[in-house]
N, C-alpha and C positions, 0 to 999 in steps of 0.2 A: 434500353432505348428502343420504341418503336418507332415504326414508317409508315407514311402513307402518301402518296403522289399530291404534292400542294398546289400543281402548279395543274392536274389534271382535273383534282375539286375544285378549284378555282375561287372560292370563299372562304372570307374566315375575318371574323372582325378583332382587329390590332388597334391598341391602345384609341379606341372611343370610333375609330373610324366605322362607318355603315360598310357590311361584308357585301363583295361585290361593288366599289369604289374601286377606280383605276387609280395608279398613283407613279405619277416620272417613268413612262413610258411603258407600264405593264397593260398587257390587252386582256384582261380578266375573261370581259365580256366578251369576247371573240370564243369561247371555247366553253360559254356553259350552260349550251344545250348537253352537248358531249357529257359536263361533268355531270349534271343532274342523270344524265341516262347510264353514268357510271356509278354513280350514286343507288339508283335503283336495284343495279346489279350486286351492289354489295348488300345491301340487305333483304335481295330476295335471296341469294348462293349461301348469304350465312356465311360459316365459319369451318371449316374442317376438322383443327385439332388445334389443341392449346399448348403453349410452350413458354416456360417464365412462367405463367400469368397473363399471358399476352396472347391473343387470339392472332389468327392470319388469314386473309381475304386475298382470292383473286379477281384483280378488276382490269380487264382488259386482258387476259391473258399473262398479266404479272402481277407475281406471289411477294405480296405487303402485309408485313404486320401492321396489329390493329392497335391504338391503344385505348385501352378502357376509359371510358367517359369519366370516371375520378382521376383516373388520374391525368387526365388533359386537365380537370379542375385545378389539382393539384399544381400544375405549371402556370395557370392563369390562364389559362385557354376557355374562351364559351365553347359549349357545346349546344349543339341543337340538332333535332333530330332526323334533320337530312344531310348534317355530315359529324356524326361521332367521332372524326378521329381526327390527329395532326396531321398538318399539310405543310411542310416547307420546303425550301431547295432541298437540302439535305436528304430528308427524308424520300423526298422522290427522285434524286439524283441515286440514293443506295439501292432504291428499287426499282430501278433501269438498271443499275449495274448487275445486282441478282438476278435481273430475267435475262441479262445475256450471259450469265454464268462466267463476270470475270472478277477476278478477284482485284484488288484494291493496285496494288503492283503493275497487273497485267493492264489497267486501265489507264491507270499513269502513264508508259509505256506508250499505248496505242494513241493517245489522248496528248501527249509532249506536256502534263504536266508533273508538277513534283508529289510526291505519293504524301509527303508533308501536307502540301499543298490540299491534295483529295481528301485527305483524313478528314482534315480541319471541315471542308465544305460539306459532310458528311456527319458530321457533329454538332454542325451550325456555330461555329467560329466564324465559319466566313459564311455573311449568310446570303450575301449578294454580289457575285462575282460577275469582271466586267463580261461585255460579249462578247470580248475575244476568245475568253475564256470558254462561254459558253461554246460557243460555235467548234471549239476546237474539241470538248468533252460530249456535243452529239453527234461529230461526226468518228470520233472514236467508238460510242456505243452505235454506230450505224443505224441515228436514229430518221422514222420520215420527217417529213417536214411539221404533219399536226404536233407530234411531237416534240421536234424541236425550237416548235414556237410556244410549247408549254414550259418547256424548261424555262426557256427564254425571260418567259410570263414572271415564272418562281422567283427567277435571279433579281429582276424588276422588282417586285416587292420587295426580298431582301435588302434589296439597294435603299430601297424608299424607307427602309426600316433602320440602318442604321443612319438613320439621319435623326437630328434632334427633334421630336411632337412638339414641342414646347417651347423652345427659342428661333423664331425664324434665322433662318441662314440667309448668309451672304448673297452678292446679288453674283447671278452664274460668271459675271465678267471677271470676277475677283477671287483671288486664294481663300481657301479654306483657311480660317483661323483656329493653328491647333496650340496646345501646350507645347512646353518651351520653346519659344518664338527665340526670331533672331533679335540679338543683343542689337542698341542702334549703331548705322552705320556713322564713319566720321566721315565731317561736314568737309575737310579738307584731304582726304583722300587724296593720292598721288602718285601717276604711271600706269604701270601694269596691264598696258594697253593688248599687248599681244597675249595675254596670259588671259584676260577676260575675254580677248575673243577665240582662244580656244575652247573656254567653258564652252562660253555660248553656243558657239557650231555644235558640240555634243549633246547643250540643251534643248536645240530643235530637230536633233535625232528621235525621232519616237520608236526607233527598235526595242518591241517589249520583251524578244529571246534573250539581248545581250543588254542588260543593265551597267550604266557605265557609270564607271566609279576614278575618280577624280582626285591624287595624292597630290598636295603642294606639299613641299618639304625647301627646308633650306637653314642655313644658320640661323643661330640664335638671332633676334630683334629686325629679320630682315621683313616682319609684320607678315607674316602667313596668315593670323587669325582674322587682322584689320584684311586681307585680302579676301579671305572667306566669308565675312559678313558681307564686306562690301559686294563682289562676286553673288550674292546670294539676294541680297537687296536688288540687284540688279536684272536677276534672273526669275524674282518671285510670280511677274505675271506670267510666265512659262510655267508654271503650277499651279492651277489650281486645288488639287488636293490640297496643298498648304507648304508649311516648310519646318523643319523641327529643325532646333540647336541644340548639342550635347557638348559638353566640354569633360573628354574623359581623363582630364587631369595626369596625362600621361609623364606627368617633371615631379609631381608630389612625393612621396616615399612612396606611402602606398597608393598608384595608380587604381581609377574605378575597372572593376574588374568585369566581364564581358556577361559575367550573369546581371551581374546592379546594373548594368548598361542595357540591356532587355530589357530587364523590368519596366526600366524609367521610359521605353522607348515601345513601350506595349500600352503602356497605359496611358500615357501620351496620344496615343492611337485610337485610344476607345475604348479597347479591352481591360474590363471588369478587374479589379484586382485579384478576385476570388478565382478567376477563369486562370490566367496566371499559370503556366503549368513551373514547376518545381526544378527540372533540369535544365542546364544550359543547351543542349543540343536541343530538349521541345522549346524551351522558347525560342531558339533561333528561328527553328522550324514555322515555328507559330508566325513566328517576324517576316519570314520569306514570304510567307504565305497572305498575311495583309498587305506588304509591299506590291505583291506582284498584282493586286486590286485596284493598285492605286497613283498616280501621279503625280509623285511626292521629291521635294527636296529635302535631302538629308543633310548635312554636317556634322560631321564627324570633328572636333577638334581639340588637339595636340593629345595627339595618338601615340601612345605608348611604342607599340611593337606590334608585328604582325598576327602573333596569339590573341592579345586583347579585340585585335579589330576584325578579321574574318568569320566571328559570328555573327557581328552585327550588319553585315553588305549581304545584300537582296539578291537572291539567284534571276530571277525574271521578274518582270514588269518595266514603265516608264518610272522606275525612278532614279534621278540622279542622286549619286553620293559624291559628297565633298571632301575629304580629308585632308586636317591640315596636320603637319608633326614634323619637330625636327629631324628627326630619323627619317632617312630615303625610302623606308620599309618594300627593299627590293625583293623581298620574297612572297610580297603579293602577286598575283596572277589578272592577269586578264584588268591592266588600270592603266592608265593615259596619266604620264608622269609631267607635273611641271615644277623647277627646280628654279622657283625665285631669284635673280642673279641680286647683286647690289643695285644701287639705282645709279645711273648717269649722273654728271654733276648737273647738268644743267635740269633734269629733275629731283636731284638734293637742292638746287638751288629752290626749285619750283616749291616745292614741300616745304620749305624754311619759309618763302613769301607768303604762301596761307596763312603759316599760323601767327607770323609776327607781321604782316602788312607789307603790301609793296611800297610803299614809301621811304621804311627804313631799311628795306632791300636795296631800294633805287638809290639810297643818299651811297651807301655803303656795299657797291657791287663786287668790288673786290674782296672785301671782308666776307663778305659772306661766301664766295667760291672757297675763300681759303676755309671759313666754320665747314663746307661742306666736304672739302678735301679730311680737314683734322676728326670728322668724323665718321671717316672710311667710310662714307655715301650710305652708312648702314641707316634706315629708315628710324629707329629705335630714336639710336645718338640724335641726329638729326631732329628727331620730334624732344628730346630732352630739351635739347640745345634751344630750340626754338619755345617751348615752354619755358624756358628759364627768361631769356630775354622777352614774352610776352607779359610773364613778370614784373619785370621790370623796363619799365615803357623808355627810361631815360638811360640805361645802359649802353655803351656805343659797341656793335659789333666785332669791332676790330681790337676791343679790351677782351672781350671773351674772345677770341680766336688768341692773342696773343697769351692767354692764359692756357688754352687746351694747348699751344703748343710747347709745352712743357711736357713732356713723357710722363715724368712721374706722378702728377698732376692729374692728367686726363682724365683718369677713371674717373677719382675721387669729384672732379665736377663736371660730369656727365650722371647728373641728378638732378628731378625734378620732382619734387613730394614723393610718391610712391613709386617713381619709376625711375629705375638706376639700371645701366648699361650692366656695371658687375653682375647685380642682383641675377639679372639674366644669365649670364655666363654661367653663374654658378650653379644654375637650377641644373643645366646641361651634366657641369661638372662633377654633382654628387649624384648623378644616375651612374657614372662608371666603373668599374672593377677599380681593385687600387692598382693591380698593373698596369690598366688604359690610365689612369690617372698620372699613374709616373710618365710613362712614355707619354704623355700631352706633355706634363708641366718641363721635361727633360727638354723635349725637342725645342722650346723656345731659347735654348743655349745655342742652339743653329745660327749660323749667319744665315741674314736675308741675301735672297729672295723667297729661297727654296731650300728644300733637302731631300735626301733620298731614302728608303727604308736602311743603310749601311750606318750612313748619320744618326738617324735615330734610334737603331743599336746599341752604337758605341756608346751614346750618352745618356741610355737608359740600364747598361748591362746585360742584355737580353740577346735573343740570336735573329738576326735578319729574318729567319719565315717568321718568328712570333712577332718583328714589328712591322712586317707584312701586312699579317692582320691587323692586327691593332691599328696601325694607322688607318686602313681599311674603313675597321667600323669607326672609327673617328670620324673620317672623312662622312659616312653615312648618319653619323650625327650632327652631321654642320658641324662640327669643332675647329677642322681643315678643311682647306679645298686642294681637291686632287687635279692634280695637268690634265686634261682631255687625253694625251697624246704618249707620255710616258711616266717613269713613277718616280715622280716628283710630287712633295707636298708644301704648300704653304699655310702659314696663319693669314686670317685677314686681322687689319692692323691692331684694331684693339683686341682681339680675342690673345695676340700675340704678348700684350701690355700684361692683360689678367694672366697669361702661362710663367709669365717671367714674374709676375706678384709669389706666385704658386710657387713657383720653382724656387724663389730667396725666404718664402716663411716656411715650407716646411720639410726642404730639404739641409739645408742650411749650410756654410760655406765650405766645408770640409766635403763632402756630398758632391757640391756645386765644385769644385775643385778637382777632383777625382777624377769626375765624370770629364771634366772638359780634358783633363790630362791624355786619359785614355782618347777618346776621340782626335785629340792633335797627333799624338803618335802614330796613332795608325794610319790618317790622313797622310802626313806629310811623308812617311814610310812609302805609301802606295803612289804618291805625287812624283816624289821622286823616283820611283823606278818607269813609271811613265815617261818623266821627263828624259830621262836618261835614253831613251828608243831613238832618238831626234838627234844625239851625240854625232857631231859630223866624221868623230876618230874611234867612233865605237860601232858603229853598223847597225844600230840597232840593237846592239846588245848592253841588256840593262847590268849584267852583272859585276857583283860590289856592292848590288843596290837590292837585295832582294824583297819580291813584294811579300806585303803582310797575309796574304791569302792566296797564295798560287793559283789553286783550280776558281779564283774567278778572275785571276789578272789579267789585263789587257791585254790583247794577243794584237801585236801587227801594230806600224803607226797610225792607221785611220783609229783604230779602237783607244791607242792612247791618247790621241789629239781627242778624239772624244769627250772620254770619262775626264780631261784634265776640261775641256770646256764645259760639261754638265756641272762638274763641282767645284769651279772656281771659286767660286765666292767661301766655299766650304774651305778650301786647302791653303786659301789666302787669312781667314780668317784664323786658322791653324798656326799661320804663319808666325801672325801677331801675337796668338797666345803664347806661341815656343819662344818669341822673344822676349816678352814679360815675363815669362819664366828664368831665363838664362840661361835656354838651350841654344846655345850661341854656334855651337859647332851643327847641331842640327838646321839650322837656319842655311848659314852657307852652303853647308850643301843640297841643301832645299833650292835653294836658286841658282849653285852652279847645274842644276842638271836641270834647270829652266833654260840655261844660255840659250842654245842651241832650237830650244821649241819657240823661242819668245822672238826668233828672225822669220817662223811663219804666222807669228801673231803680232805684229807689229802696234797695228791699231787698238792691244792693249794699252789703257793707260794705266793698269796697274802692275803695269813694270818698272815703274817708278817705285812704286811701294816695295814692291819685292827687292829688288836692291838695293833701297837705302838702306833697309833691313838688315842685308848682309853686309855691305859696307860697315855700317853699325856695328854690328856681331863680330866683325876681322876686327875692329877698333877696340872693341872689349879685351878682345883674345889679346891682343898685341901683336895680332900677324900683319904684318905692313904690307907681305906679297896681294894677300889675299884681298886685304883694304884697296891695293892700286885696282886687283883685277875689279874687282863691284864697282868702284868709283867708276873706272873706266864704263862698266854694262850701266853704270849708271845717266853717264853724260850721253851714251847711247840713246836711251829711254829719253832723255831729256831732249833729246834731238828731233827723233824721228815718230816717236810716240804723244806727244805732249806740246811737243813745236815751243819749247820755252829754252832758246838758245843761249840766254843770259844763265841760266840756273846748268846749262851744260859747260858750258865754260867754267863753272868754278870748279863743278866736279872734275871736271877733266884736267884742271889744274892742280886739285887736289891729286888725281890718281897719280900725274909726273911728276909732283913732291913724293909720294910711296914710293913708285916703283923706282926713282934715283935712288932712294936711300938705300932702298934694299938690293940692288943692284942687277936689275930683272929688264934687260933690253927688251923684249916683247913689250912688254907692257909699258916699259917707256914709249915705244912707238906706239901703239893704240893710243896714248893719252895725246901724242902730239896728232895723229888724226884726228882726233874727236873734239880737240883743239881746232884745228883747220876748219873742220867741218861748222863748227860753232860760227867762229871770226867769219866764215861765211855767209852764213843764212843774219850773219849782225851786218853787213856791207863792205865789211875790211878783206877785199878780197886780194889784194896784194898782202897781207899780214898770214892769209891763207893758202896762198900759194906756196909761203915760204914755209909754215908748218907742212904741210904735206909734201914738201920736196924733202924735210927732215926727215918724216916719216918712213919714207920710202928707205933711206941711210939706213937708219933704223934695222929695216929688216933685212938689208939687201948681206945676203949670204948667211941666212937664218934658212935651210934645207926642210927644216923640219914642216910637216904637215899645218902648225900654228905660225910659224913666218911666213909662208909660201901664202897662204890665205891672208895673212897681214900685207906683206906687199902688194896680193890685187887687189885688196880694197883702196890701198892710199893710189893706186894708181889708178884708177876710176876714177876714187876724188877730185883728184889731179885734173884731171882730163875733162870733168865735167866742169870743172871751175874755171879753166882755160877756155871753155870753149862760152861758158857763161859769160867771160870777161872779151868776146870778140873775137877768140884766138882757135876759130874752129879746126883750123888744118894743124895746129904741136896738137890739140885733142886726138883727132881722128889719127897721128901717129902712135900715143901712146895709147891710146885703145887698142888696136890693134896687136900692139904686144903683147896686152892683156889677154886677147883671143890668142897669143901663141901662147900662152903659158898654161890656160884651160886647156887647148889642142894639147899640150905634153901630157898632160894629168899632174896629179899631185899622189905621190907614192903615199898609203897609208887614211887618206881622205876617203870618205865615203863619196860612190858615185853620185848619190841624191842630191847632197850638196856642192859637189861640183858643177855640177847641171843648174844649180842656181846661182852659183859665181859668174857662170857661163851665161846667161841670161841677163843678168844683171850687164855684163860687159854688152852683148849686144845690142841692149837698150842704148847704151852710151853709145854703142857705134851708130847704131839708125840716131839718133839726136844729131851727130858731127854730120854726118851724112847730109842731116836735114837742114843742118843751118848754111853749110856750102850749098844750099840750092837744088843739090841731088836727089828729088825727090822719087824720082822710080828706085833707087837704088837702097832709100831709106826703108821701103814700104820692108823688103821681106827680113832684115837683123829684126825689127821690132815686130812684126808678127810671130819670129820665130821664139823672142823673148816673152811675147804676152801668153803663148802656147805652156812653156813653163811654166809662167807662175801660174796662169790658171788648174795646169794638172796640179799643183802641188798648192791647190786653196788657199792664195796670198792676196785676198784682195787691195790690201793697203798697197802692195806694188802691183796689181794688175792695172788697177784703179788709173796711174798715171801712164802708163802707157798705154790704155786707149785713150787719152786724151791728145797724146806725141802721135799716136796712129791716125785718129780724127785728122789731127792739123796737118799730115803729110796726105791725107785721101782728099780733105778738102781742093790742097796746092794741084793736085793731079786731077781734078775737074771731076772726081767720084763724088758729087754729092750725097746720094743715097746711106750708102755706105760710110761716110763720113759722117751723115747725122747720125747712123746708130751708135757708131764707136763713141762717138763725141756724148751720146747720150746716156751712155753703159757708164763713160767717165764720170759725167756730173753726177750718177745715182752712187756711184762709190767712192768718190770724195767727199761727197755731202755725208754718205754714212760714217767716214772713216773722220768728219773735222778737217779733213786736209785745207790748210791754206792755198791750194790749186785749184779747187774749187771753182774758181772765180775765175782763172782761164778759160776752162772747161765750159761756160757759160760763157765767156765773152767769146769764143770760137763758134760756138753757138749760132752766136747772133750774126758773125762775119759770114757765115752760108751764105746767107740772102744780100750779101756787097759784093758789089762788082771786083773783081780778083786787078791788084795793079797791076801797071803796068812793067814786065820784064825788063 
């Protein structure tokens, strides 16, 4: 290669043009008096010594090779015989850099460009770089100004040079039109409003240090690519340079690999096939190197993995890169992540009305919410669904919605000629290892909602940190979606359809039986030693019940009341399997060592389930004791959780047929409480008086730690029903005895829950209080009472005693204060279902009424 200063000769005739022609902003003419007076000097000083074949001239004080008039012929260069030799950027940019004696590194370095970068411009790859560039490579070589308007001059031509002689170009308002253009966008498009105005803001970023590069990732069919065309359609006049599409086929078997992905994305650019260098790191190099020329949109889309794609993204220049992939590809650096959520319904709705018409949206408003619930808001489904019925113009809405709601069904018609929701699924699917595959197809044996890496263990056979992982890179595939907040995973709903397809064809039911075996045992193992903390005759102490895994078992009642509320759905679900099984004896005691945690979770309503369950499972056994005691937690449940007092009355009829037979006074009395309490909340409040005054018989001279708690509850009953029925002063006596009997203690009872017996009686005492007219004296039992249950997180009973608080702040002229209480009420009745609710709200409104009169 020789050199010689192009920009300081300032001549030279390029494809037909007359030498000394300006051309898109080069000042030729400004500088060739200078060149011809340089000119003169080179062929008066001659040549010194030869080297190659190649002679060397100093003109100006820097040392340029010559090259010989043949072979400038050679390249296709005129010669003529006031400038024998080559002149372009290159050439005189490397002849600035030899007279300042710095090597290619060192200029890089001074210059903040990439030595990629320099090479290339130095070899005439790049033969026209912008004037950032330039400005930034003459103040590194410390050039003057004549000078660095020569350079300037050079890069100008260049510029003018890779531009087409022959095809005029676009008009400057308009993008470059390069190879592989963007695929077209769709005319019905839909959402993604906040997602395209964050491109945008980075599109009118012109930072050329920090090239910004742009990951959309998300599950399968959530339209990434429809995002990225559209996204790019939208953003093209922000480019002139132009905008390339590559689809590097990251779902195939074999993904395009990051050298065939240069190739196609050099040549695309302009660069010669022939110039093309051979490794993957020169053509990246190469690639950095035109990008950083130029401002350009790139797209990248459905990108493999982070190997595939960090060759192909630009160290500097304005160009944006786009990439779309299911994969999160979190081990990219330095890129502004956006993470497609599902769409809203009322933009699934929106999406359905494009493609099938508002008309038949409008007839069929309903229908169509429901097509866009049944097809989990996913954009894919959604456009399936909607092409099927544009299809078919006389189909009615609400026939395909009531066909996708069919589970089994769904997948199989969520197809539209070449586009099936599965097909999708599956491209994801057979990218993964066969371990990540089992543990997908396993985990859909989970009960919904959620599940935890433990869950997904158990019913893949593997060990917690490996499904750690795996679910991990799941989730970084879109397969699952991970909790924000803890480690918790879900399917979204049809992905969960295709896991459960997966999991019955090719594990098969023996496999599929095993695995859920394992998983309920261990489940309902570690349930029950949780539940067992909350025992009011056990302290806390689970032992009898030991957990399955010691060094991670719940330590303390906040940690068990936890891990039993994270994984209920899981141990519940458990439940039901150990009972189709005929783990009958495992069941009961699954929910006897719930009793006790299921009084601070009242607003359960699947403690209905849970104890029909074991009811159930004593009835298998033929243990009648054990039948009375469930029946009995059952009409509990049916009372207080559920509010269906008809369906507690049987039960609880049921439990006082057991427990007579079997000849179990305890629980003869609970059944005649839970009786009372029934005939109660049905109107029969004299039929309830008289069970609850049996009740009481029942236990009265029952010492034990379970009597002594059976008689205060039926005497509360009692007291609350009396004082319900007008009889507020026999109430406020027997409460009161109630509070002596908490004042004694109860030998053997745990203090925890003595302190909520004791609470509970207070409550009844501020209510007599209240209804006698006493209202100062109401206010502090029932603050005292709400203090409790709130330490000990009961909102179902805190719930109504800031409503009892409310109504005695109101009577006592504390507005203020009465709204909030009254306000706290109505937020946790409403949550809780309680039929009080509606107190709670009408006390509300009494605020603002005049108080009667006394």
């Amino acid at each position: 290669m020789t050199y010689l200063p192009s920009a300081v000769l300032g001549e030279r005739t390029d494809r037909g043009r007359p030498a000394g022609k300006a051309s898109d902003g080069a000042r030729p003419s400004a500088s060739r008096p200078a060149v011809r007076a340089v000119l003169r000097q080179v062929h008066q000083r001659g040549a010194a010594r030869t080297r190659r074949n190649h002679r060397q001239v100093r003109v100006s004080g820097i040392l340029l090779p010559v090259v010989p008039a043949a072979a400038q012929q050679r390249r296709g260069r005129s010669v003529s015989s006031e400038a024998p030799v080559s002149h372009t950027f290159g050439e005189l940019l490397r002849g600035l850099r030899l007279r300042a004696g710095f090597s290619q590194e060192r200029l890089a370095h001074t210059a903040e460009v990439s030595v990629r970068a320099l090479a290339d411009m130095e070899r005439g790859r790049t033969r026209g770089p912008h004037r950032r560039t330039v400005e930034l490579l003459a103040r590194g070589l410390a050039l003057g100004p004549e000078e660095a308007r020569a350079l300037e001059a050079a890069a100008a031509r260049g510029r003018a040079r890779d531009r087409p002689a022959t095809v005029p170009g676009p008009p400057a308002s308009l993008p470059v039109a390069l190879p592989l253009p963007l695929p077209r966008d769709a005319h019905d498009f839909t959402a993604r409003e906040r997602a395209l105005a964050a491109v945008l803001g980075l599109a009118r970023d012109t930072d050329t240090a920090h090239p910004h590069v742009v990951v959309v990732s998300g599950q399968p069919g959530l339209g990434k690519t429809a995002f990225g065309i559209h996204a790019a359609h939208a953003l093209a006049p922000l480019f002139p340079g132009g905008q390339l599409f590559l689809d590097l086929r990251g779902m195939d078997a074999a993904p395009t690999g990051p050298r065939e992905a240069l190739a196609t994305l050099l040549r695309a650019l302009g660069v010669d096939a022939h110039a093309v260098p051979r490794g993957t790191q020169e053509r990246s190099g190469m690639l950095r190197s035109v990008l950083a020329e130029r401002r350009l949109l790139l797209v990248l889309d459905n990108a493999a993995d982070e190997e595939q794609l960090r060759p192909l993204l630009p160290g500097t220049g304005a160009t944006l890169t786009l990439v779309t992939s299911r994969s999160a590809l979190t081990g990219l650096e330095a890129t502004h992540r956006i993470d497609l959520p599902l769409l809203r319904r009322e933009e699934s709705v929106e999406l359905l009305t494009r493609i099938i018409g508002p008309e038949r949206v409008g007839r069929e408003a309903q229908a169509a919410r429901d097509l866009a619930d049944l097809c989990g808001h996913l954009p894919l489904a959604i456009r399936i669904a909607g092409q099927r019925l544009a299809g078919r113009p006389r189909e009615r809405l609400d026939r395909l919605a009531g066909q996708l709601a069919r589970e089994e069904r769904r997948l199989d018609l969520l197809r539209a000629g070449d586009l099936q929701v599965r097909a999708a699924f599956a491209l994801s699917y057979r990218q993964l290892d066969p371990a990540s595959r089992t543990l997908l197809r396993r985990s859909a044996l989970a009960a919904k909602p959620d599940f935890g890496p433990r869950t997904a263990a158990l019913l893949a056979g593997t060990t917690v940190r490996e499904a750690e992982l795996r679910l991990e890179e799941l989730a970084d595939r879109g397969l699952l979606q991970a909790d924000a907040t803890a480690e918790r995973y879900r399917f979204h709903d049809l992905l969960g359809l295709f896991a459960a397809e997966l999991v019955a064809e090719e594990d098969g039911p023996e496999t599929v039986g095993s695995a859920r075996d394992r998983a309920a045992r261990w489940t309902l193992a570690r349930a029950t030693a949780a539940g067992l903390r909350f025992d009011a005759l056990r302290h806390g102490n689970a032992d009898g019940a030991p957990d399955p895994d010691p060094a991670t078992a719940p330590v303390g009642l906040d940690e068990a009341r936890a891990w039993l509320e994270e994984e209920r759905a899981q141990w519940l679900a458990c439940l039901g399997h150990a009972q189709d099984a005929g783990w009958h004896r495992t069941v009961i005691d699954t929910a006897e060592a719930m009793h006790w945690f299921s009084d601070r979770t009242q607003h359960w309503e699947q403690w209905v389930e849970v104890f029909r369950r074991a009811a159930d499972a004593a009835r298998s056994l033929g243990d009648r004791r054990e039948e009375a005691t469930h029946l009995n937690y059952l009409a509990w449940a049916h009372n207080l959780c559920v509010h269906d007092h008809r369906a507690a009355l049987e039960a609880a009829r049921a439990a006082h047929r057991a427990a007579r037979e079997c000849g179990d006074a305890l629980q003869t009395g609970w059944a005649l409480g839970y009786e009372a309490s029934a005939l109660r909340h049905l109107g029969r409040t004299e039929e309830a008086v008289a069970g609850f005054r049996r009740s009481i018989a029942c236990h009265s001279g029952n010492t034990t730690p379970q009597g002594r708690l059976a008689e205060l509850s039926a005497l509360n009953a009692l007291g609350g029903t009396l004082r319900h029925r007008g009889r507020a002063e026999e109430a406020l006596v027997i409460h009161r005895r109630s509070t002596g009997i908490c004042r004694e203690g109860v030998p053997g009872l745990s203090p925890d829950v003595l302190t909520l017996y004791r609470a509970s009686t207070l409550q009844h005492l501020g209510n007599d209080l209240a209804a006698l007219g006493r209202w100062h004296e109401a206010e502090e039992p029932l603050r005292e009472a709400l203090a409790a249950f709130e330490a000990a997180d009961m909102p179902a009973w805190s719930g109504p005693v800031h409503l009892e608080l409310g109504t005695v702040l109101r009577r006592l002229g504390r507005l203020p204060e009465a709204r909030a209480a009254l306000r706290a009420a109505l937020r946790r009745l409403t949550e809780h279902r309680s039929p009080r609710q509606a107190d709670a709200a009408a006390e509300l409104r009494l605020l603002d009424a005049p108080l009667p009169a006394e």
